[in-house]
KOLBASE-435138 format. One record per residue (C-alpha): residue in three letters; residue number from 1; x, y, z. Coordinates in steps of 0.05 Angstrom, whole numbers, plus 32768, in hexadecimal, padded with zeros to 4 digits. Example, Ala and Ser with C-alpha at 12.3 -4.5 7.8 and 13.67 -1.06 7.14 Angstrom:
BEGIN
<Ala, 1, <80F6, 7FA6, 809C>>;
<Ser, 2, <8111, 7FEB, 808F>>;
***
This chain:
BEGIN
<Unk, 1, <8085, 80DB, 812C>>;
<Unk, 2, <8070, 8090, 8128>>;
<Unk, 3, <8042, 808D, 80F3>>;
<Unk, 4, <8033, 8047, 80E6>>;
<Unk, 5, <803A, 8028, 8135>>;
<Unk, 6, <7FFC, 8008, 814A>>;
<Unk, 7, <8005, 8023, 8190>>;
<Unk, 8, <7FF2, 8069, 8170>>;
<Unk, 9, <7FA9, 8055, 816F>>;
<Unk, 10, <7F9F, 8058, 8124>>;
<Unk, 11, <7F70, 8031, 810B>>;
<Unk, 12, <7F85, 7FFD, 80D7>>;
<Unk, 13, <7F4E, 8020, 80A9>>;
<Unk, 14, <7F7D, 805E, 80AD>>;
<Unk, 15, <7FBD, 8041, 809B>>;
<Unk, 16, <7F9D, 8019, 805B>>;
<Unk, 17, <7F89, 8060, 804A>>;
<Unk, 18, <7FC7, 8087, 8058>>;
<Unk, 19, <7FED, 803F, 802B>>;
<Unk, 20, <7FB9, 804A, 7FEB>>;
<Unk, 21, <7FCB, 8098, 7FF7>>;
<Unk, 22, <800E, 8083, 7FEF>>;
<Unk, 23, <8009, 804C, 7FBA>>;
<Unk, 24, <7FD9, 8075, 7F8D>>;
<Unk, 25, <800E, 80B0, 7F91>>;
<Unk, 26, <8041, 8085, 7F7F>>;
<Unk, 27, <801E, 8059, 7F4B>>;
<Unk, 28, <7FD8, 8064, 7F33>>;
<Unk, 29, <7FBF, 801D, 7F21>>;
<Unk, 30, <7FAA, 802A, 7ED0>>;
<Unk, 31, <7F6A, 7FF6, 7ED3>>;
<Unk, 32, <7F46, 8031, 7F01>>;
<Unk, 33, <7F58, 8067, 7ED6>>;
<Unk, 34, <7F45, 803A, 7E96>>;
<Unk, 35, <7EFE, 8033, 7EB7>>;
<Unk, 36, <7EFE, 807C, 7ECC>>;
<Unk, 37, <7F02, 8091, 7E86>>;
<Unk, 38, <7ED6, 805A, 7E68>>;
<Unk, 39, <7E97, 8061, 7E92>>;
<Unk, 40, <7E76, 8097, 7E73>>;
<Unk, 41, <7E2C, 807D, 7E96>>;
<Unk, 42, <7DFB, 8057, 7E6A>>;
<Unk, 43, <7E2F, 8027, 7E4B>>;
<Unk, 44, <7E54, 8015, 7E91>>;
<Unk, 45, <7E42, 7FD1, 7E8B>>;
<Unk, 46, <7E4C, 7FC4, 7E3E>>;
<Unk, 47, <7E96, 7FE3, 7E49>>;
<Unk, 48, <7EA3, 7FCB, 7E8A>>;
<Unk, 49, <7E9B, 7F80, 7E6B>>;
<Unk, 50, <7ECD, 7F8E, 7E33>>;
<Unk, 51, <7EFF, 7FB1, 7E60>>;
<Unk, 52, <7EF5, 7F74, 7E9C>>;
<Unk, 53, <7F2C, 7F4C, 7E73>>;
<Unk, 54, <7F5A, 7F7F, 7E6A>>;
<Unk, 55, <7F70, 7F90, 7EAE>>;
<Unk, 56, <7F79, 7F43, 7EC1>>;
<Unk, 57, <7FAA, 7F3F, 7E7C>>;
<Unk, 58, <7FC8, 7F7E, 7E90>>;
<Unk, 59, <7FE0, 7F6F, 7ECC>>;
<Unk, 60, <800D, 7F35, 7EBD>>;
<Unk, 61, <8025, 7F5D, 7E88>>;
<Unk, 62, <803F, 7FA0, 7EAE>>;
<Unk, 63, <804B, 7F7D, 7EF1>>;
<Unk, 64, <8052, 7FB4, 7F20>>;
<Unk, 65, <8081, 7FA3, 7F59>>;
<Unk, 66, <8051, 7F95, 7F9A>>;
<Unk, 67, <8058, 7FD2, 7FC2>>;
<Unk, 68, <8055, 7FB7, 8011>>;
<Unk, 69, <8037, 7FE2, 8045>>;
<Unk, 70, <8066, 8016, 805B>>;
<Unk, 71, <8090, 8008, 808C>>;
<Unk, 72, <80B3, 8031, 80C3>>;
<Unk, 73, <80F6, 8053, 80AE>>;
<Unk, 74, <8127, 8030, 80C7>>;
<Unk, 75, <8145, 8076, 80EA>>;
<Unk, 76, <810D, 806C, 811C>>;
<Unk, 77, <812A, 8029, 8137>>;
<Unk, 78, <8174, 8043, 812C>>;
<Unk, 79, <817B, 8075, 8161>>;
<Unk, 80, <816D, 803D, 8198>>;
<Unk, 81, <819A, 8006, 8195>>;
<Unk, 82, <817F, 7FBE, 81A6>>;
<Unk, 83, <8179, 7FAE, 81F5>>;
<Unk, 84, <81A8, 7F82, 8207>>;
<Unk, 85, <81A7, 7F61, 8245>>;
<Unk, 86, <81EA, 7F76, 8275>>;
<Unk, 87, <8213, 7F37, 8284>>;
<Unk, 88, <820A, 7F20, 82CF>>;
<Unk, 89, <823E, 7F39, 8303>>;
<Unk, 90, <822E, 7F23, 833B>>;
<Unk, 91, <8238, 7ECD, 8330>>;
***
């Protein structure tokens, strides 16, 4: 049921890769796909060199919002409340 608790053994390789999962469902970043469609082969470099400029200016223009790592739902911590220490009795 914990996903994301280090104590699960998951490496931190495997969590990165279950976040991109996540973020490229959610959001798939348009420089990639630009390059995906531009590099035919022999002209990668010629259109890479054009197209280097226009991710850096896209960016500030379509900021998307920084998507942290996931964190646990807050049900998981929910069902047990906070220990708190029982007041002394016996003075």
């Amino acid at each position: 049921r914990k996903k994301y608790g280090t104590k699960r053994g998951g490496t931190l390789t495997e969590k990165n890769e279950l976040v991109l999962e996540l973020v490229a469902s959610l959001a798939p970043p348009p420089e990639r796909a630009n390059e995906a469609e531009t590099t035919d082969g022999d002209d990668a470099d010629a259109v890479r060199r054009p197209a280097a400029p226009a991710p850096s200016a896209a960016l500030p223009e379509v900021p998307r919002p920084h998507v942290p790592p996931p964190t646990p739902p807050p049900s998981r911590q929910s069902p047990r409340p906070p220990h708190r220490r029982p007041p002394p009795r016996d003075n």
